[in-house]
SEKEVEX-798618 format. One record per residue (C-alpha): x, y, z; residue in three letters. Coordinates in steps of 0.001 Angstrom, whole numbers, padded with zeros to 6 digits, always signed. Layout:
N
XYZALA...
This chain:
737
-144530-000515-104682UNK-146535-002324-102317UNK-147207-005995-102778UNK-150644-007085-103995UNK-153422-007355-101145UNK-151628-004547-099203UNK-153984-002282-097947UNK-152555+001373-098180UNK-153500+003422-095669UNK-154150+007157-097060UNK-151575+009494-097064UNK-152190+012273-094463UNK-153495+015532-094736UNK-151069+018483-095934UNK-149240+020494-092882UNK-151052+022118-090776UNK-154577+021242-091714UNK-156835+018896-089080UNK-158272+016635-090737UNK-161110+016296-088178UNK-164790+018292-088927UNK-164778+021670-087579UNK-167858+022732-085759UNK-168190+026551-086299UNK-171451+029082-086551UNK-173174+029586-089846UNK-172294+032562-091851UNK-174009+034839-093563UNK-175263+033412-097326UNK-173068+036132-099119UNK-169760+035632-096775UNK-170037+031665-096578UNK-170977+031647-100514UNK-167049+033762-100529UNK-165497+031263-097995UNK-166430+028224-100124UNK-164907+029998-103256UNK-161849+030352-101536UNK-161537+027384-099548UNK-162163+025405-103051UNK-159223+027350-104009UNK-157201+026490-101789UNK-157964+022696-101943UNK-157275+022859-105819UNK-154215+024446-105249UNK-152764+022186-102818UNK-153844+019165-105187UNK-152286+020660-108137UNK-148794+021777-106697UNK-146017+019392-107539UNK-144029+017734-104335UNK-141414+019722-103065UNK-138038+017550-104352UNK-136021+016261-102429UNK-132626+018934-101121UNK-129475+017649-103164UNK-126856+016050-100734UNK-123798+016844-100200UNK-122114+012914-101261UNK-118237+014362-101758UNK-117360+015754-098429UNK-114659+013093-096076UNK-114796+010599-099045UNK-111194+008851-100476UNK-109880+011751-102812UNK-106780+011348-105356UNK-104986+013629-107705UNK-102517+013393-110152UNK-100262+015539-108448UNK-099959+017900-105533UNK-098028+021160-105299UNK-096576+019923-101923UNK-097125+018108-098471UNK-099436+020562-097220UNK-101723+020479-100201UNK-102721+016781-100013UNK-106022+015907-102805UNK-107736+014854-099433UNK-108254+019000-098535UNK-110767+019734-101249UNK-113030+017116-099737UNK-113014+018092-096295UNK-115466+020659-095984UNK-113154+023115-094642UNK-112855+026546-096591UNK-108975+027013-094991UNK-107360+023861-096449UNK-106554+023424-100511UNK-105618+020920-102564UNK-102953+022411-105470UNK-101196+020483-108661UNK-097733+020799-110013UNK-097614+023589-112433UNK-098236+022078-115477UNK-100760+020945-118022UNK-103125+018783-117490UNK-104121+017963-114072UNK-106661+016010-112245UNK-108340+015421-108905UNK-111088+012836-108461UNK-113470+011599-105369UNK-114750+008261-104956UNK-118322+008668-103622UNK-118399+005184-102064UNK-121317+003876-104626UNK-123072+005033-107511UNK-125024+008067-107084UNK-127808+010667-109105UNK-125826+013620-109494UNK-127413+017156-109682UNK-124331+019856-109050UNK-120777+020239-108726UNK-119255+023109-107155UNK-116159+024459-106986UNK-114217+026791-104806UNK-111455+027965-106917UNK-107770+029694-105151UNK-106457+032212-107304UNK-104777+029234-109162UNK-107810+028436-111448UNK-108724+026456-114470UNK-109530+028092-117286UNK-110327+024907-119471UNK-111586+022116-117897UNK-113781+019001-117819UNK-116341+017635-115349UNK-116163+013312-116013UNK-117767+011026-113905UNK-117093+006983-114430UNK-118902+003812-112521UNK-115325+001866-112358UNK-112808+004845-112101UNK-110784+003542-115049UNK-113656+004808-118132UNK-114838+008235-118261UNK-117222+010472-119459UNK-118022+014409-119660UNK-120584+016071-118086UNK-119453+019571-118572UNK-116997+021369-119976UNK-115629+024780-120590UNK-112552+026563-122091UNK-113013+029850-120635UNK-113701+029529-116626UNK-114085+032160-114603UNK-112747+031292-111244UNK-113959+031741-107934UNK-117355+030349-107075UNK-118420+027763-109250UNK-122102+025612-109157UNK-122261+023217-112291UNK-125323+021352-113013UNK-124017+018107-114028UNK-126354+015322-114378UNK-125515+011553-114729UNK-124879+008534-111963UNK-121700+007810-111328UNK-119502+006601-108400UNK-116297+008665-109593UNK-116091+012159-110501UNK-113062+014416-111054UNK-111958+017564-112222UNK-109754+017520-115358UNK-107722+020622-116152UNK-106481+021059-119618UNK-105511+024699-119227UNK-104541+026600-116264UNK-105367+030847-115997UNK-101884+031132-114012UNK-098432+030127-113693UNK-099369+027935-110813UNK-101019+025029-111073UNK-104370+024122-110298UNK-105994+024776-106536UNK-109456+024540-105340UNK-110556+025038-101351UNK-113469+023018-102008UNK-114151+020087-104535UNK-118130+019786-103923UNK-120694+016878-105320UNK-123895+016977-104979UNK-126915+014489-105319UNK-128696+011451-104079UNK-128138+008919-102309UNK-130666+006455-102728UNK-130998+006823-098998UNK-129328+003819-098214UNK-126480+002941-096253UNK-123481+003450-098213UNK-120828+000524-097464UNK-116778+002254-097610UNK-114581+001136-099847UNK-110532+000207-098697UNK-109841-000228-094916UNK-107584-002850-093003UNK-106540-006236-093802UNK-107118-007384-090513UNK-104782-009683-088526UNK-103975-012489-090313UNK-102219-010280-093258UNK-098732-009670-092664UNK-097165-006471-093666UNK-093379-006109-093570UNK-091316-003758-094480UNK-087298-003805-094299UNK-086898-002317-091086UNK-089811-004050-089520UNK-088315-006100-086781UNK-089140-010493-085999UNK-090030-011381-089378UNK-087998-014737-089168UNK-090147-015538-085578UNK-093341-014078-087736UNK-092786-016374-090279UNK-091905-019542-088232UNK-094762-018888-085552UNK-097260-018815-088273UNK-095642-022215-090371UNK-095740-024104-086747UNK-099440-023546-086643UNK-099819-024435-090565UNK-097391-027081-091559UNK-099731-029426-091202UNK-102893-027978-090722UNK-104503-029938-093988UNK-108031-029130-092846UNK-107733-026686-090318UNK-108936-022942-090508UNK-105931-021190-089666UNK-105718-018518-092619UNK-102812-016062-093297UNK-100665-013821-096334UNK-097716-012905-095949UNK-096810-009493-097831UNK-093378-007782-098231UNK-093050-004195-099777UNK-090454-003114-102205UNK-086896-003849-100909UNK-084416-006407-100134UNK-084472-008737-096919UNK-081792-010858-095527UNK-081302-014299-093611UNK-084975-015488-094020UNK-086283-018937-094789UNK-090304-018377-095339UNK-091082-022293-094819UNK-094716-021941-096606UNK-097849-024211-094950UNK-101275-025119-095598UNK-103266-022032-096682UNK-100344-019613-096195UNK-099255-017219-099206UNK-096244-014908-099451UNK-095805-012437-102222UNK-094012-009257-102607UNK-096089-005694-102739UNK-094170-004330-105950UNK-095269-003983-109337UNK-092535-006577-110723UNK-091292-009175-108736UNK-087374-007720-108994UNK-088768-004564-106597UNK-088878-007061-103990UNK-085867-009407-103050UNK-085581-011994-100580UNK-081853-013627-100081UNK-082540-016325-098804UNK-085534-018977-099436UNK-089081-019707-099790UNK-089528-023756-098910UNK-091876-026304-099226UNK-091064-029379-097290UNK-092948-032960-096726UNK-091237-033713-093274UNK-094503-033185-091393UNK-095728-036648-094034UNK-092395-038388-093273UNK-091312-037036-096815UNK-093852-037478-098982UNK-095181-034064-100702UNK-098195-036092-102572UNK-100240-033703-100144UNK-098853-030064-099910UNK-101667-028705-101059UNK-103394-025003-100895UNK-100702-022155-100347UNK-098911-019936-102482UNK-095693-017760-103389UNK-096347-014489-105808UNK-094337-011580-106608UNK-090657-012037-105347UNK-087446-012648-106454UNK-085331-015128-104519UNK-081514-015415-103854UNK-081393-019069-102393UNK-078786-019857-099937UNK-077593-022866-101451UNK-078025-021741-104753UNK-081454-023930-105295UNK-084623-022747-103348UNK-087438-026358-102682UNK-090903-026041-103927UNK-091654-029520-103362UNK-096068-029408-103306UNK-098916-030859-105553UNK-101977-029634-105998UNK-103874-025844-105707UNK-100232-024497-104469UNK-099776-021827-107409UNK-095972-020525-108114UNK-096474-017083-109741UNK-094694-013973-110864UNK-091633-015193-109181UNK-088031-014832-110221UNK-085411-017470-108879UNK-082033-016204-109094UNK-080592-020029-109048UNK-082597-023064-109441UNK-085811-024503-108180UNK-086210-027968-106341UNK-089676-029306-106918UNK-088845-032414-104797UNK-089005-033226-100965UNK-085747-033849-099388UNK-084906-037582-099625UNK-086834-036969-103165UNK-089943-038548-101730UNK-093164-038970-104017UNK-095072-035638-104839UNK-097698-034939-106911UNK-097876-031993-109756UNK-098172-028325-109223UNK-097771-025205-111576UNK-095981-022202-112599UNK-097002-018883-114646UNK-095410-016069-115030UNK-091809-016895-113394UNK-088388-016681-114181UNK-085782-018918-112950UNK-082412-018696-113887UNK-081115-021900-113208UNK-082749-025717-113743UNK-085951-026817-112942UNK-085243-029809-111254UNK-088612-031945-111362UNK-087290-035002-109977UNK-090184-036906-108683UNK-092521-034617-109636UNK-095471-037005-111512UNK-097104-034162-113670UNK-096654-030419-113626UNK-097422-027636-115881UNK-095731-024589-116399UNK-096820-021312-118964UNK-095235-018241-119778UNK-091941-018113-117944UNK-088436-018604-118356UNK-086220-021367-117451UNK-082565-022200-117288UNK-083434-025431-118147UNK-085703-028261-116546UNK-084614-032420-115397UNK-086274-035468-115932UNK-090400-036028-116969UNK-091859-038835-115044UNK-095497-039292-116634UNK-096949-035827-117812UNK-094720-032455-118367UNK-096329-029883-120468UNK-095260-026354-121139UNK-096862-023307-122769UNK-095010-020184-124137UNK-091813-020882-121525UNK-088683-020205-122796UNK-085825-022162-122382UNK-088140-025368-122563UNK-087045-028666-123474UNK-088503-029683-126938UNK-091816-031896-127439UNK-090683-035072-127325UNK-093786-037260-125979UNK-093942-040088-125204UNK-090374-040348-124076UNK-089174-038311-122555UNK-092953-037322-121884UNK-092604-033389-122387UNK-095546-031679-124300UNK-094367-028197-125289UNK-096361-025845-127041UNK-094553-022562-128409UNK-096896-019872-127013UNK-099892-019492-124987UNK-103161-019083-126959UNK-104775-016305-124836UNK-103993-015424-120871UNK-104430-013095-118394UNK-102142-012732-115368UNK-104445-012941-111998UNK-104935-009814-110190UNK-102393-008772-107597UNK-102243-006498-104402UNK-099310-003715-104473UNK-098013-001232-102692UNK-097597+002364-104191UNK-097726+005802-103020UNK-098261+004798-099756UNK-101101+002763-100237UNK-102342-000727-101156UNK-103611-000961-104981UNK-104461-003728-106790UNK-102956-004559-110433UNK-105015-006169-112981UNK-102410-007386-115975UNK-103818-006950-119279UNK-104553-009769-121922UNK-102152-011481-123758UNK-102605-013810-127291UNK-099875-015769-128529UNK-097722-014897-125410UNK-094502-016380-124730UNK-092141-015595-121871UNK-092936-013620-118985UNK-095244-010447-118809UNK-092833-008331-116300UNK-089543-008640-117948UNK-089512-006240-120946UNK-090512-003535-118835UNK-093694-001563-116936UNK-096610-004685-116721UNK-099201-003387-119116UNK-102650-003671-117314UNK-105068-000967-115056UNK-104351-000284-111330UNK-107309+000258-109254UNK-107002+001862-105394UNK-107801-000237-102343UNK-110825+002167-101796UNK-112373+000531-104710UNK-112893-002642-103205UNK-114974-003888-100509UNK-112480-005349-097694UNK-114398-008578-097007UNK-113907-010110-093030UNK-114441-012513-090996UNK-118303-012371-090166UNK-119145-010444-093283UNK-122636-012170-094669UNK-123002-012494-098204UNK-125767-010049-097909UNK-123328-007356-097029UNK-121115-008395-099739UNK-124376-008325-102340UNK-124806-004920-101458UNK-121028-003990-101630UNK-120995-005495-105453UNK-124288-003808-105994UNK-122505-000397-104836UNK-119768-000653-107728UNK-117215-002150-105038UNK-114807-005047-105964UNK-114246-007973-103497UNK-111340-008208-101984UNK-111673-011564-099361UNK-108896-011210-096276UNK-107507-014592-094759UNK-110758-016458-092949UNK-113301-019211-093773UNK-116591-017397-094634UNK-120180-018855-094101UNK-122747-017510-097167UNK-126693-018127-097250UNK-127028-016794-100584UNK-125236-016787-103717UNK-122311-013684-103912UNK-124040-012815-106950UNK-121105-010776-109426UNK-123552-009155-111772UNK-121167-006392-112830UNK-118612-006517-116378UNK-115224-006158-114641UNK-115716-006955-111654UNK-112607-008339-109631UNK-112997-010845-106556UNK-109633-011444-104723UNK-108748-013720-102008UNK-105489-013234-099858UNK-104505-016270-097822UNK-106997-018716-099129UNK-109788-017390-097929UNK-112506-020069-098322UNK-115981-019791-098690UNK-118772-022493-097527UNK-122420-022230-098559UNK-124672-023150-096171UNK-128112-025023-096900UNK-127750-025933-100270UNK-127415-022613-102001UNK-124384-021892-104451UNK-121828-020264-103446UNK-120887-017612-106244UNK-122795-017103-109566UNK-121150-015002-111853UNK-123640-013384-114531UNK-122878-013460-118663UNK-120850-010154-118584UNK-117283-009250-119787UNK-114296-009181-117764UNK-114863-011153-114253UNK-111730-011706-112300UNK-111945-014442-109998UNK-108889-015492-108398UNK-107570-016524-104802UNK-109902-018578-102685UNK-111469-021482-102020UNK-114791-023133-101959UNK-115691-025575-099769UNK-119524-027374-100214UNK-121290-027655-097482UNK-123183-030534-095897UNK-126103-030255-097592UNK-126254-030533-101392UNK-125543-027360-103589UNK-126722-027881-107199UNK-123383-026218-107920UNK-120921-024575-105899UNK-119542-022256-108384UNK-121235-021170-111505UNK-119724-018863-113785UNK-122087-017449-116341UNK-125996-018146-117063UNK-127244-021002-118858UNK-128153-020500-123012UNK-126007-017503-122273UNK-124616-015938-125593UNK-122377-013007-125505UNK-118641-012651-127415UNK-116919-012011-124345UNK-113219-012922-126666UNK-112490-009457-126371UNK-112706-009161-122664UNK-112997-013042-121090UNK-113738-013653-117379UNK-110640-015433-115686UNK-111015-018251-112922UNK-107168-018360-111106UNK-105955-020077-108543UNK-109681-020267-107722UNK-110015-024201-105630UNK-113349-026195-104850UNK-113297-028975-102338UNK-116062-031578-101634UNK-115531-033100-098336UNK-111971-033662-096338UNK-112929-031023-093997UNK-116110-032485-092845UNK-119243-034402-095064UNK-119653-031810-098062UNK-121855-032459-101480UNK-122798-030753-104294UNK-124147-032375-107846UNK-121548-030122-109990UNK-118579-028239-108382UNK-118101-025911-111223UNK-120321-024803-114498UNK-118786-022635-117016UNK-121793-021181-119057UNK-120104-017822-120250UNK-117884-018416-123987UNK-114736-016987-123902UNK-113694-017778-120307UNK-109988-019038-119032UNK-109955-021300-116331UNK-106078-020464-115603UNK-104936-022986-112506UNK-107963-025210-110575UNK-108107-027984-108619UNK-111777-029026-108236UNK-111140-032013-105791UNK-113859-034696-104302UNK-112163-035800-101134UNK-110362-039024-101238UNK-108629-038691-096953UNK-109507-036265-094396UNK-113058-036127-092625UNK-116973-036635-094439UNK-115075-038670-096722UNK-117265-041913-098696UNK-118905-042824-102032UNK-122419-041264-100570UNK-120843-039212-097816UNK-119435-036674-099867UNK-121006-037630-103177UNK-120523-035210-106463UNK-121650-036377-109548UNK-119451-033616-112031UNK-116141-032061-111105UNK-116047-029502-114130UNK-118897-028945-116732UNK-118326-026446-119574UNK-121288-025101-121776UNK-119774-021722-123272UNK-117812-022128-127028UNK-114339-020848-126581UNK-113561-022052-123290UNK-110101-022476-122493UNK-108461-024297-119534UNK-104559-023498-118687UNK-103570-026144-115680UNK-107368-027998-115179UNK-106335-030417-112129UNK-109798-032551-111191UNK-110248-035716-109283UNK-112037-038419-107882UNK-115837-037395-108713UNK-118619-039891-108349UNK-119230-039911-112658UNK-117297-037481-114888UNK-114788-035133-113638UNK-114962-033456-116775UNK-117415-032731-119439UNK-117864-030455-122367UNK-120835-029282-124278UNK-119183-026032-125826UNK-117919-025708-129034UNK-114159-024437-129753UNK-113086-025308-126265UNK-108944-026153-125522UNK-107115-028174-122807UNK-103398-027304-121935UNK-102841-030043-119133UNK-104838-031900-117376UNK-104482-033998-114470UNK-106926-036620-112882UNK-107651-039355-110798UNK-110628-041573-110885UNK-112432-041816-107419UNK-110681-044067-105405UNK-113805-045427-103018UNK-116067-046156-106067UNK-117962-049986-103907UNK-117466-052103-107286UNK-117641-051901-111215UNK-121262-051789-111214UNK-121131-048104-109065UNK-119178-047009-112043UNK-121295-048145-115104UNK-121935-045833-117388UNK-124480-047065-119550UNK-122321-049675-122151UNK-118954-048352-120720UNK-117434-049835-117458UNK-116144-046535-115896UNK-117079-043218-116309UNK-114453-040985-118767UNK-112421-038686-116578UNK-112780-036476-119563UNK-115643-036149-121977UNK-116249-034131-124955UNK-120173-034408-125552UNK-121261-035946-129048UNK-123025-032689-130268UNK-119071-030907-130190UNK-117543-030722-133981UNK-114244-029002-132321UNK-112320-029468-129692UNK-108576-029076-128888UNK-106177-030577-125987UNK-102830-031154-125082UNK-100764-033110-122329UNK-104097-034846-120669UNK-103293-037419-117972UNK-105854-039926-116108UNK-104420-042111-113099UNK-107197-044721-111644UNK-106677-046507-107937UNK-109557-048343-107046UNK-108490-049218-103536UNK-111917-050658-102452UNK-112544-052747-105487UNK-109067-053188-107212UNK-110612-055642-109895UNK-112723-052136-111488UNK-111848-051826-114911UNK-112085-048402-116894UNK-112926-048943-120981UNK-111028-045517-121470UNK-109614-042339-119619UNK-110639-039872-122445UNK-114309-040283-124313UNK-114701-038157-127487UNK-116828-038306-130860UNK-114830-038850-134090UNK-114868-036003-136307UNK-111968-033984-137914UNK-112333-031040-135639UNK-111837-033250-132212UNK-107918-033761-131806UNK-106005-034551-128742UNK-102564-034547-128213UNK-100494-036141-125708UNK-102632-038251-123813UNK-101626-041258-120969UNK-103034-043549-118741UNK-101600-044493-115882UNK-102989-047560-113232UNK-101743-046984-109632UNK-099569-050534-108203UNK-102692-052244-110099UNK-105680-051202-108066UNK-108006-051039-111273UNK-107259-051033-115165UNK-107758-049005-118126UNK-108932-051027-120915UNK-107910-048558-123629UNK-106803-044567-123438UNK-109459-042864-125490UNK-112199-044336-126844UNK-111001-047608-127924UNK-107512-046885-128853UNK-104662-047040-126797UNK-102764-050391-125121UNK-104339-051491-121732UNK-102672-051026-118338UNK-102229-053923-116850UNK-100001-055270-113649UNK-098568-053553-110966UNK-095744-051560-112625UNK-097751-048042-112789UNK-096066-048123-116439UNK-098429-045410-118707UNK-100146-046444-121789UNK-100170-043230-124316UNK-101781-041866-127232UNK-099575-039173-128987UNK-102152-037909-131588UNK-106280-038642-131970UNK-107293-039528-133899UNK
């Protein structure tokens, strides 16, 4: 529709006529009375005739085709789609049988046709679905004929298939020609699937060098804190020998099975601190998935902090979460894992770990929690300081590439209440499996417009290792919708805008990358949800995993809120939302942000919430019904003096605050560290701010002042003993109220 003021020019004169006067003798009255009449005629005619609509197109034909079996090598799902009459696609000769096509985006549909072999259905079912996983029927029949086929079918859809309930022969099922017909929408229609591009990493057992892969890669990322060196590492199903995967900055490494036992390494998967003369306090952003290890020396060394996520692993022997020479480090987290030996934590300050299985775990420094992990040692806060909670309320494993078939797929593991243990050990992982052709393959270079229109299309994200520039929001408007980074890929918004906005629908998978503001101020870089936004999504929540926002350390960077959580229901499974304390653009206006993590939506939950150094609150909560299982914070170090930091009658902002208007709130294990390096006399009057009613309880809560440089006056609210000297002792609250 044009827009208002537009002049329109007429539309032209029907084919064939001049619209120009036509100079001609005068008839006779009789003969040019007759010629009016008709010409009248004609004009009414053409007035009243409908427009000619538009040819259906062909939308099937070369498109990614799949099939729940084939009768043989030669009879691949891929033949019924390629417009020639001499190639076939046939089943296995039994009931029932399927072949779909993936039309690339959702389209009108008008027709199928099919070209049967003498192998025909008899019954059978026409179902088209906009996600490939829920379908519905547009035609069916029980007594086909065979042969020729043209079906109207009517209904938009980006996935159609034929499903055969009872076949007319012996054989199985065979068509020549699978055929959908159309529109468009006349667009360009973006493919699904595709390469990873270079910086993913596909071995296999055979595949020669992947020692010199793997140390060529770590040279250029050991310590490559800010850099933009990207990369993922990916082995598929079998068992390697002799490596060492030594595991930098924004490097992951997972196996391509569907449980981590298809994929073995003997040997090890390190993290080291020599490139910081031994001190791990920052080995952030990288990651191992998927894998199970046979250590060489019986122990395998995970020694990181924060935004390095430990997943879906299984350590045959123990795990090392210290730096050789058991130098400082700084908390991290495990899901999903199974190690068979001891956890040895060491120096390890804080770490959380949910829905795995240990052989046992060492030592607690300040803050240990653990959620649904079997083999835990029992709650016995403040001393030693392990908070240990029986199950896991509600999670969601994150979303993970495979290999299968001969392809890449990704899994999405189903929801779990109440869970304890890991998700993989008791047999097939319970979840959907979607092909790589339904996502969008995202590179280096791709605008955000492109990646609008893939979303738009019915295509899922999935982000390949690279640092990507947006000038609009990635706007995820779609229930289900899954956007998956390999390698940290991290995405900057440029001029202000936010980076993703998620809107109030069931379902969203985020999980992967990073976000990295900008020099110019973003309201917020990541917003998931809209505001006053109301729907039960407690059947289907979004999940944010291994999902990272930075402000500053990579150059100036600022943004008033890093993350808003607007959608009820959603699990924030594994974040570090991190204001820059070292690096470059780092200083209390250089890379100012007010509000590390603001939650509006009831029923929020937050497994692993690691978020630091923010000009005010780090954390705030308006919603309702919302639950902590660890937290971990630091108060900004570069605040100028106390007065920077008043907040109104308090000296300090809270690290953590639970809004007035809440009546119930829940967390457990919550720890706040302050070191006020360019003011050490700042005082905090609490860590954790809360209102006093019956529903607001907290668990497990500590304070901790850095070698002095600041003090707490109290650990929530006013209760709890003050820090004080230079001891870094913790003061602790074991129950509020």
């Amino acid at each position: 529709m044009p827009a208002a003021g537009t002049r329109v020019a007429p539309p032209p004169p029907p084919t064939g006529q001049d619209p120009r006067p036509v100079s001609r003798p005068a008839p006779r009255r009789a003969t040019a009375a007759a010629l009016v009449t008709a010409l009248l005629a004609g004009l009414l005619a053409l007035v009243a005739a409908p427009p000619a609509a538009a040819a259906p197109v062909l939308l099937s034909q070369g498109k990614p085709a799949t099939a729940s079996s084939q009768e043989n090598g030669g009879t691949p799902a891929t033949a019924a789609v390629d417009g020639d009459p001499g190639t076939r696609w046939s089943s296995a000769f039994a009931d029932p049988q399927w072949i779909q096509v993936d039309l690339g985006a959702p389209a009108a549909l008008s027709r199928v046709d099919l070209r049967w072999e003498t192998a025909y259905g008899k019954a059978y079912r026409i179902e088209l679905s906009t996600d490939g996983t829920t379908w519905t029927s547009a035609y069916s029949t029980a007594n086909g004929p065979g042969g020729n086929e043209s079906l109207p079918v009517a209904g938009t859809a980006r996935y159609v298939r034929v499903y055969g309930t009872t076949r007319a022969t012996g054989y199985g099922y065979s068509l020549w020609e699978f055929q959908v017909y159309g529109s468009d929408g006349g667009g360009p229609v973006l493919p699904g699937g595709g390469d990873l591009g270079p910086n993913v990493h596909v071995f296999d057992p055979s595949t020669p060098g992947i020692q010199a892969k793997l140390d060529e890669v770590f040279t250029q990322q050991e310590s490559a804190q800010f850099g933009s060196g990207r990369h993922a590492f990916f082995f598929k199903p079998g068992t390697y020998n002799g490596l060492n995967a030594q595991i930098g900055f924004y490097t992951q490494i997972a196996g391509l099975g569907l449980r981590p036992d298809d994929t073995t390494i003997n040997g090890d998967v390190t993290v080291d601190a020599g490139w910081f003369n031994g001190n791990a306090t920052q080995n952030f952003w990288r990651a191992a998935e998927n894998l199970a290890l046979n250590p060489v020396n019986g122990t395998d060394r995970w020694a990181v902090s924060q935004a390095s996520s430990f997943r879906r692993m299984h350590v045959k022997g123990g795990l090392n979460l210290a730096p050789d020479g058991y130098g400082w480090a700084s908390g991290g987290y495990i899901a999903d894992s199974k190690i068979d030996g001891q956890v040895g934590n060491y120096s390890q300050q804080q770490w959380y770990t949910r829905d795995s299985a240990i052989g046992g775990w060492s030592n607690s420094v300040w803050n240990q929690v653990f959620s649904g992990v079997e083999g835990a040692p029992a709650q016995s806060f403040p001393e030693p300081r392990y908070t240990t909670l029986d199950t896991t309320p509600v999670s969601r494993e994150k979303p993970f590439l495979y290999w299968e078939g001969g392809e890449f797929k990704v899994f999405a593991p189903a929801k779990r209440v109440n869970a304890r243990g890991t998700s993989w050990s008791t047999g097939t992982p319970q979840g959907r499996s979607l092909p790589l052709s339904a996502f969008y393959v995202v590179k280096p270079g791709t605008t955000a417009a492109t990646m609008n229109a893939a979303l738009r299309q019915g295509l899922h994200l999935l982000f390949t290792p690279g640092v990507y520039h947006v000038d609009q929001p990635i706007q995820v408007d779609r229930a289900d919708t899954i956007v998956l980074g390999l390698g940290l890929a991290t995405i900057i918004p440029d001029n202000g805008v936010t980076a993703m906005k998620v809107a109030d629908v069931d379902g969203v998978r985020l999980a992967g990358f990073l976000v990295d503001a900008g020099p110019v101020n973003s309201p917020v870089l990541l917003e998931i949800g809209t505001q006053n936004g109301a729907a039960d999504h407690a059947a289907n929540p979004t999940t944010v995993q291994d999902v990272y926002l930075r402000v500053g350390g990579a150059g100036p960077g600022k943004a008033t809120v890093a993350m808003a959580v607007h959608s009820d229901d959603t699990i924030v499974d594994h974040t570090w939302v991190w204001r820059a304390d070292h690096g470059e653009g780092v200083g209390w206006e250089t890379n100012r942000s007010d509000y590390g993590v603001r939650v509006y939506g009831d029923d929020v939950l937050a497994t692993g919430l690691f978020v630091e150094h923010f000009n005010k609150y780090d954390v705030e909560w308006f919603g309702d019904r919302g639950r902590t299982i660890f937290f971990q914070n630091e108060k900004a170090y570069d605040a100028p003096n106390q007065a920077a930091v008043q907040d109104g009658p308090h000296k300090g902002y809270a690290a953590y605050r639970v809004d007035d208007s809440v009546t119930t709130h829940e967390g457990w294990g919550l720890g706040s560290y302050c070191y006020y390096n360019v003011d050490p006399t700042i005082r905090q009057d609490h860590g954790f701010r809360a209102p006093v009613k019956p529903g607001v309880r907290f668990h497990d809560l500590l304070v901790v002042s850095l070698g002095g440089n600041g003090q707490y006056e109290h650990v929530i609210n006013d209760v709890g003993a003050p820090t004080s000297g230079t001891s870094t002792v913790p003061s602790t609250v074991v129950s509020y109220p």
